[in-house]
N, C-alpha and C positions, 0 to 999 in steps of 0.2 A: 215472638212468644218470650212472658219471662223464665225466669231463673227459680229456681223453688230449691230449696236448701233444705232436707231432715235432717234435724239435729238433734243428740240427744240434750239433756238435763238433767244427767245423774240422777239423785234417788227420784225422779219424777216420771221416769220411762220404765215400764215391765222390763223386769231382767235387766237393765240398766242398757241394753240395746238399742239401735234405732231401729231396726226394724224383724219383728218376729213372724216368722209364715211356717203354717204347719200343712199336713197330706189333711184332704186332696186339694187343697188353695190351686189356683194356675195365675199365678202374677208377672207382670209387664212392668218394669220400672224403666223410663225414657225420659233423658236430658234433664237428671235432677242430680243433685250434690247429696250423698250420706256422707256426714263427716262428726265428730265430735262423742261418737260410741265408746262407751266405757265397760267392758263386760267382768264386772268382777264376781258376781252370785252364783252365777252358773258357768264363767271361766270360758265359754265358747261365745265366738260372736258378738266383737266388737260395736260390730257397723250392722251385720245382718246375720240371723240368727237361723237358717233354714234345716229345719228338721222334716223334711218328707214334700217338700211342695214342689211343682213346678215352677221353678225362677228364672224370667228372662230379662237381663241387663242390656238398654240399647243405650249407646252416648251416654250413661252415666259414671260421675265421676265417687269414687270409694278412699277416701283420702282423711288420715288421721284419728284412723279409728284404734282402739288397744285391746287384747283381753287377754286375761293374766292365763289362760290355758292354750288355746287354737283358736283360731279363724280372725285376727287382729279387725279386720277389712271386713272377711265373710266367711263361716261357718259353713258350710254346704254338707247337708247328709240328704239329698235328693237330686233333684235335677238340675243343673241350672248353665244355664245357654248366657255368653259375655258376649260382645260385640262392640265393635268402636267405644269403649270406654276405657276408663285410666282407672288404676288401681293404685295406690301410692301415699308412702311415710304412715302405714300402717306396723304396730307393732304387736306381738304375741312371742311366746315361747317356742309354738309349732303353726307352722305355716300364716305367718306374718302376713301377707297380703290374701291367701284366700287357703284356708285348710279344708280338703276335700275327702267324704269318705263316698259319695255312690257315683255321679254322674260331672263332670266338667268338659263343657263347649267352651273354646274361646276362640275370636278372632276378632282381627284387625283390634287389636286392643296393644294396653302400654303398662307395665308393670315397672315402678321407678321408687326406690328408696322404700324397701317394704323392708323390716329385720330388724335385727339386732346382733351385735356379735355373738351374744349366746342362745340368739333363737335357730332354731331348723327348719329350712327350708322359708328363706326368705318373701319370695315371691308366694312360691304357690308349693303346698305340701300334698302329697295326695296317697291315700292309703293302701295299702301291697294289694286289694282286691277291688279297687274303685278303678271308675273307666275315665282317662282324661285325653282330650283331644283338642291341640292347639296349631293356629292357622294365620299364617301373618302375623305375630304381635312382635313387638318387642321388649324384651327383658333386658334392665340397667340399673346398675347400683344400688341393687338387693345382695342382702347382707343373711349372713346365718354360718351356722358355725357346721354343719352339714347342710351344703348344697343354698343360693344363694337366689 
Protein backbone atom coordinates (compact mmCIF):
# COMPACT_ATOMS: atom_id res chain seq x y z
CA UNK A 1 0.00 0.00 0.00
CA UNK A 2 1.28 3.49 -0.78
CA UNK A 3 2.12 6.43 1.19
CA UNK A 4 -0.71 9.33 1.01
CA UNK A 5 0.71 12.57 2.35
CA UNK A 6 -2.05 15.80 3.66
CA UNK A 7 -0.64 18.76 3.12
CA UNK A 8 -1.59 22.00 3.68
CA UNK A 9 -1.32 25.12 1.12
CA UNK A 10 -1.64 27.92 3.03
CA UNK A 11 -4.26 30.38 2.04
CA UNK A 12 -5.79 27.41 -0.12
CA UNK A 13 -6.91 25.15 2.99
CA UNK A 14 -10.12 26.25 5.44
CA UNK A 15 -8.38 27.77 8.46
CA UNK A 16 -5.26 27.21 7.06
CA UNK A 17 -5.22 23.69 8.68
CA UNK A 18 -4.98 20.14 7.19
CA UNK A 19 -7.28 18.78 8.58
CA UNK A 20 -10.74 20.22 10.31
CA UNK A 21 -13.50 17.65 12.08
CA UNK A 22 -16.32 18.87 13.93
CA UNK A 23 -19.13 16.67 16.69
CA UNK A 24 -20.76 14.15 15.83
CA UNK A 25 -17.92 13.37 12.76
CA UNK A 26 -16.33 9.59 14.12
CA UNK A 27 -13.01 9.53 11.92
CA UNK A 28 -10.07 6.97 11.40
CA UNK A 29 -7.01 8.42 10.08
CA UNK A 30 -4.38 5.12 9.15
CA UNK A 31 -0.80 5.19 7.83
CA UNK A 32 -0.97 8.78 6.23
CA UNK A 33 1.47 11.81 6.78
CA UNK A 34 -0.30 15.32 8.06
CA UNK A 35 2.49 17.67 7.79
CA UNK A 36 3.05 21.29 6.39
CA UNK A 37 -0.26 22.84 8.62
CA UNK A 38 0.05 26.45 9.20
CA UNK A 39 -2.84 27.70 11.67
CA UNK A 40 -2.64 31.29 11.96
CA UNK A 41 -6.72 32.63 11.52
CA UNK A 42 -7.90 30.78 14.13
CA UNK A 43 -4.35 30.07 16.09
CA UNK A 44 -5.43 26.45 17.06
CA UNK A 45 -4.58 23.45 15.06
CA UNK A 46 -1.81 23.21 13.06
CA UNK A 47 -1.94 19.94 11.35
CA UNK A 48 -5.59 18.96 12.82
CA UNK A 49 -8.08 21.00 13.99
CA UNK A 50 -10.66 18.86 16.23
CA UNK A 51 -13.43 20.65 17.93
CA UNK A 52 -15.99 17.91 19.11
CA UNK A 53 -15.49 14.79 16.85
CA UNK A 54 -14.32 11.36 17.58
CA UNK A 55 -10.64 11.10 16.34
CA UNK A 56 -8.72 8.07 15.99
CA UNK A 57 -4.94 8.14 14.84
CA UNK A 58 -3.44 4.47 13.82
CA UNK A 59 0.31 4.55 12.30
CA UNK A 60 -0.05 8.02 11.44
CA UNK A 61 2.62 10.36 11.21
CA UNK A 62 1.87 14.48 12.69
CA UNK A 63 5.27 16.04 11.85
CA UNK A 64 5.87 19.80 11.05
CA UNK A 65 2.81 21.30 11.63
CA UNK A 66 2.81 25.23 13.58
CA UNK A 67 0.05 27.30 15.01
CA UNK A 68 0.62 30.57 16.49
CA UNK A 69 -1.77 29.78 19.58
CA UNK A 70 -2.14 25.61 20.66
CA UNK A 71 -2.40 22.45 19.15
CA UNK A 72 1.18 22.96 16.63
CA UNK A 73 0.59 18.88 15.46
CA UNK A 74 -3.18 18.67 16.91
CA UNK A 75 -5.86 20.64 18.57
CA UNK A 76 -8.15 18.28 20.37
CA UNK A 77 -11.41 19.48 22.24
CA UNK A 78 -13.05 15.96 21.86
CA UNK A 79 -12.04 12.69 21.61
CA UNK A 80 -9.25 11.40 20.24
CA UNK A 81 -7.48 7.77 20.61
CA UNK A 82 -3.30 7.98 19.19
CA UNK A 83 -1.77 4.67 18.56
CA UNK A 84 1.51 3.53 16.90
CA UNK A 85 2.19 6.87 15.48
CA UNK A 86 4.79 9.80 15.74
CA UNK A 87 4.14 13.12 16.64
CA UNK A 88 7.13 15.33 15.81
CA UNK A 89 9.13 18.96 15.14
CA UNK A 90 5.70 20.48 15.57
CA UNK A 91 5.56 23.95 16.97
CA UNK A 92 2.95 26.25 18.83
CA UNK A 93 2.99 28.45 21.98
CA UNK A 94 0.87 25.88 24.08
CA UNK A 95 1.23 22.27 23.65
CA UNK A 96 3.45 22.09 20.55
CA UNK A 97 2.78 18.51 19.58
CA UNK A 98 -0.79 18.01 20.66
CA UNK A 99 -2.89 20.62 23.05
CA UNK A 100 -5.65 18.75 24.69
CA UNK A 101 -8.83 20.19 26.25
CA UNK A 102 -11.57 16.85 26.64
CA UNK A 103 -10.34 13.53 25.96
CA UNK A 104 -6.40 12.04 25.07
CA UNK A 105 -5.73 8.01 24.45
CA UNK A 106 -2.27 7.37 23.54
CA UNK A 107 -0.19 4.46 22.93
CA UNK A 108 2.69 2.75 21.67
CA UNK A 109 3.40 6.12 20.00
CA UNK A 110 6.69 8.56 19.80
CA UNK A 111 6.63 12.25 20.57
CA UNK A 112 10.35 13.73 19.29
CA UNK A 113 11.19 17.39 18.82
CA UNK A 114 7.75 19.08 19.50
CA UNK A 115 8.48 22.92 21.25
CA UNK A 116 10.07 25.70 21.51
CA UNK A 117 11.98 27.32 24.16
CA UNK A 118 9.15 29.63 24.77
CA UNK A 119 6.37 27.32 24.24
CA UNK A 120 4.45 25.19 27.14
CA UNK A 121 4.27 22.03 27.25
CA UNK A 122 6.33 20.71 24.44
CA UNK A 123 4.93 17.38 23.52
CA UNK A 124 1.58 17.31 24.82
CA UNK A 125 -0.39 20.07 26.98
CA UNK A 126 -3.49 19.08 28.42
CA UNK A 127 -6.12 21.26 30.38
CA UNK A 128 -6.66 21.08 34.53
CA UNK A 129 -10.18 19.48 33.67
CA UNK A 130 -9.45 17.28 30.46
CA UNK A 131 -8.85 13.35 30.84
CA UNK A 132 -5.42 12.11 29.31
CA UNK A 133 -4.18 8.69 29.32
CA UNK A 134 -0.85 7.40 27.99
CA UNK A 135 0.54 3.80 27.52
CA UNK A 136 3.91 2.73 26.09
CA UNK A 137 4.97 5.89 24.11
CA UNK A 138 7.94 7.39 24.20
CA UNK A 139 8.78 11.15 24.95
CA UNK A 140 12.34 12.93 23.63
CA UNK A 141 13.73 16.14 22.91
CA UNK A 142 10.66 18.08 23.45
CA UNK A 143 11.19 21.35 24.33
CA UNK A 144 8.86 24.20 26.31
CA UNK A 145 9.70 26.45 28.90
CA UNK A 146 7.15 24.73 31.32
CA UNK A 147 7.22 20.99 31.12
CA UNK A 148 8.71 19.53 27.77
Amino acid sequence: MGKLDLTSFGEQLFLNCVAYLADPAQVTFQGLTITGGRSVTISRGGGILNKGAQLTLKGVTVEGNAATEAGGGVYNAGVLRISRSIIRDNDASVGAGIANTLSLFIEDSEFTGNGSPDSEGGAVQTALASFLTVKRSTFSDNEGNRGG
